[in-house]
N, C-alpha and C positions, 0 to 999 in steps of 0.2 A: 539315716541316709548317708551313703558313700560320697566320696566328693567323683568319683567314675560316676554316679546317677546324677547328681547334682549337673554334670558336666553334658552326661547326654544328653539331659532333659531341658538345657538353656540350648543346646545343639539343634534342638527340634521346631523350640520355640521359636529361635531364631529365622531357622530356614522356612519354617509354614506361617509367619508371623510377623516378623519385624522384614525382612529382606521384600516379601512383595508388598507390603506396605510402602517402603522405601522405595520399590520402585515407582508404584504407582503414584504415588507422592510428589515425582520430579517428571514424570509424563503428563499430571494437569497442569503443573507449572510449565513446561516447553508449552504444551497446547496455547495456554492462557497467554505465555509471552511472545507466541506468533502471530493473534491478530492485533489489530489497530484498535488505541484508544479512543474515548472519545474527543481528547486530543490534538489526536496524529489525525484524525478525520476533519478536524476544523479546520487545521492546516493545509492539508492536505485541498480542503474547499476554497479556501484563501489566495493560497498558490495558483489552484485552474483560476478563481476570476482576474488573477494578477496577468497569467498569460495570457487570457482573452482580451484585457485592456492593452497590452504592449503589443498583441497582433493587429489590432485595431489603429494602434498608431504607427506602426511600421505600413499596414495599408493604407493609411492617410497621409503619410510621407510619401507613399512609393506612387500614389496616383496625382499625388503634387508634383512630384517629378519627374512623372510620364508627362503630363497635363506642358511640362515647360520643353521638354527633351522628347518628342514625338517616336526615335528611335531608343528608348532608355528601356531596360530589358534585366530585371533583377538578376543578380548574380548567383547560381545556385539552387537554384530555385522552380521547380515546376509550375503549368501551369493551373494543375491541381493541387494549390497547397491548402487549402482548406479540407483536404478529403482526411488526415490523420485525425486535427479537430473532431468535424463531424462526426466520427466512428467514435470517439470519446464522449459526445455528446451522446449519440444513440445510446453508447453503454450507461453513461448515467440517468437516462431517462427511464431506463427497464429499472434502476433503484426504484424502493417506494417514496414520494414525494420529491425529487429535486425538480427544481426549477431552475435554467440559468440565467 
């Protein structure tokens, strides 16, 4: 054998063999490294009950302070603020199993 055959013949290998393997190779790894672990999922569960407990005390603040100041009127603030919540809630309810 020629080192010219030698040379095609790793030429071919390569292009129908190693190269889409190669590709394919680092597109399950993107895949695999773009969703959440199991994790970033506890965390992520941890966090919503942390902001649910800190919304709960800002409205226990905020109706203590109504409660004393009859004209006291949060700053910022609509008077649907529970509605972005809610809509997070909904969306984690269609998951299978969560409870908040």
């Amino acid at each position: 054998m020629e080192a010219g055959d030698v040379l095609g013949l790793f030429a071919i290998v390569s292009l129908f063999i190693f190269l889409p393997w190669i590709i394919l190779h680092y597109v399950t790894k993107w895949k695999t490294a773009s969703t959440l672990t199991t994790g970033d999922e506890a965390l992520l569960d941890e966090l919503y009950h942390l902001a649910r407990r800190l919304e709960d005390r800002v409205n226990t603040v905020e109706r203590l302070v109504a409660a004393d100041h009859p004209d006291f009127r949060p700053l910022g603030r609509s008077m649907t603020v529970d509605e972005p919540i809610s809509e997070l809630e909904r969306m984690l309810a269609d998951q299978k199993g969560f409870r908040p």
